[in-house]
C-alpha positions in Angstrom: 24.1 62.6 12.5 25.1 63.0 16.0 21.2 62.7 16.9 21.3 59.4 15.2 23.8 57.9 17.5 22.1 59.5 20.5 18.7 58.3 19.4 20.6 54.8 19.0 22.4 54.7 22.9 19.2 55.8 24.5 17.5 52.5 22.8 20.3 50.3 23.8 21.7 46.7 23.6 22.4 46.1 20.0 20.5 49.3 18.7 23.5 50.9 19.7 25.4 49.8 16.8 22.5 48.1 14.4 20.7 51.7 13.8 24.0 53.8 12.8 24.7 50.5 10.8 21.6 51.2 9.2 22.1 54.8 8.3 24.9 54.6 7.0 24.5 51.6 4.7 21.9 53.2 3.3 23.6 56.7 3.3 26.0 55.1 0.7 23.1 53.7 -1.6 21.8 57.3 -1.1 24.9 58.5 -2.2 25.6 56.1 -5.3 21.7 57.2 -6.2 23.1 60.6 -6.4 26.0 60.2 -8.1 24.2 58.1 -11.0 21.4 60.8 -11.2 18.7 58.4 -10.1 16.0 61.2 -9.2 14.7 61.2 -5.2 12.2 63.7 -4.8 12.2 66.7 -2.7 15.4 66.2 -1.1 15.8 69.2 0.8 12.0 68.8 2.0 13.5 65.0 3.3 16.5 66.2 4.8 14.9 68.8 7.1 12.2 66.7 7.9 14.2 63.8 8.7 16.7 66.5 10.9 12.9 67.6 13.0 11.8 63.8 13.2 15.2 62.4 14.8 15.4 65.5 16.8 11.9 64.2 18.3 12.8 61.0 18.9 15.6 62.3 21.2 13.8 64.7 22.6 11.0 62.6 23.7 13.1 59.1 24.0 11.2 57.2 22.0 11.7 53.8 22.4 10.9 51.5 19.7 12.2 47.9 18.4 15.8 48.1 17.0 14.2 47.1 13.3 11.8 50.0 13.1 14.3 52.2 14.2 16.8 51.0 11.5 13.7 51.5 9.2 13.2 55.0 10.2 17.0 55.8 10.3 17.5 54.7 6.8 14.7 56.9 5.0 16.8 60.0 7.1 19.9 58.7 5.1 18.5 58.0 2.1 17.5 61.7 1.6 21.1 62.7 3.3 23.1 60.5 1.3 21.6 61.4 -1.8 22.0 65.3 -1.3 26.1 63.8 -0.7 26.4 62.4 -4.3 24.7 64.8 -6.0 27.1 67.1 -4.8 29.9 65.0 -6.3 32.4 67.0 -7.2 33.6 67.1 -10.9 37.3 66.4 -10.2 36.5 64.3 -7.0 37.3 60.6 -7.0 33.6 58.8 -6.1 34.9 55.9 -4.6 37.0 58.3 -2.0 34.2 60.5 -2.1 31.5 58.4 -0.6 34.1 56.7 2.0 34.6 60.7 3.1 31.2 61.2 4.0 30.7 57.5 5.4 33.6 58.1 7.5 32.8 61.6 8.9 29.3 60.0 9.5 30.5 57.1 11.6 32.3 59.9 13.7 29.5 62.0 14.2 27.5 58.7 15.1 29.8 57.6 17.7 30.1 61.3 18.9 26.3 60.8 19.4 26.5 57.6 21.2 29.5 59.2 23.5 27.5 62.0 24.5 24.5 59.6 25.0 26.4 57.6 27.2 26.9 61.0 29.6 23.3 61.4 30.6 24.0 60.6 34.6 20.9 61.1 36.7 17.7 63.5 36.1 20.3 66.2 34.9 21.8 64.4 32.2 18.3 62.8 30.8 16.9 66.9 30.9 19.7 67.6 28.9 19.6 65.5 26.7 16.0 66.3 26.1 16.8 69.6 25.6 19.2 69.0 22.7 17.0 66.8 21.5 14.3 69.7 21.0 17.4 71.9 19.8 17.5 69.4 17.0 14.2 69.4 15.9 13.9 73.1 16.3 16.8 73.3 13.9 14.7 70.7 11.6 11.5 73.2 11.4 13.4 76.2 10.4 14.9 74.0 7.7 11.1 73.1 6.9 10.3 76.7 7.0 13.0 78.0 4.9 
């Protein structure tokens, strides 16, 4: 989630706020998928993938238009959100549920764009980089179990 926000800062102008927009909005249709038992396949397989791709992304600052990254953002959170409401639990309200993890997304999202908007000279863009790869390290040994 916090790559997501990063990913988002590094494109700029209105990406900054359209591409967490994106996520998640379509984290919470995710999420109502999961809670109705509308079948996604392979979740886990998405969610890792998605974790190595945006990891990539940062790593590599790949700059695209705002729509194809909204586009890209939202298959990450349609896999995310769905593993959320699946995990509904039995006592938990859904309504208050969803708005949790909406809520601690939106944090992580603008800890992502805080920490994107810290990258000060060659240093900063390195570092960046770096965590970037960190993420999609993290992604592959998902992918590889």
């Amino acid at each position: 989630m916090v790559a997501v926000g990063f990913w988002a800062s590094t494109l700029g102008g209105r990406a900054r706020w359209i591409v967490p927009a994106a996520f998640v909005s379509v984290m919470a249709l995710g999420g109502l998928m999961g809670i109705y038992g509308v079948p996604l396949p392979m979740v886990e397989t998405g969610i890792a993938l998605t974790v190595a791709v945006l990891g990539l992304l940062v790593a590599f600052e790949v700059k695209v238009p705002t729509a194809a990254a909204a586009v890209i953002v939202g298959v990450c959170a349609l896999f995310h959100g769905h593993a959320h409401g699946s995990e509904l639990p039995q006592m938990a309200h859904a309504g208050g549920y969803v708005a949790g993890f909406m809520a601690a997304t939106i944090v992580l999202h603008l800890i992502g764009i805080g920490l994107a908007s810290l990258r000060f000279g060659k240093a900063g863009q390195i570092v960046g980089r770096l965590a970037g790869a960190a993420v999609a390290l993290a992604g592959a040994a998902l992918i590889a179990g």
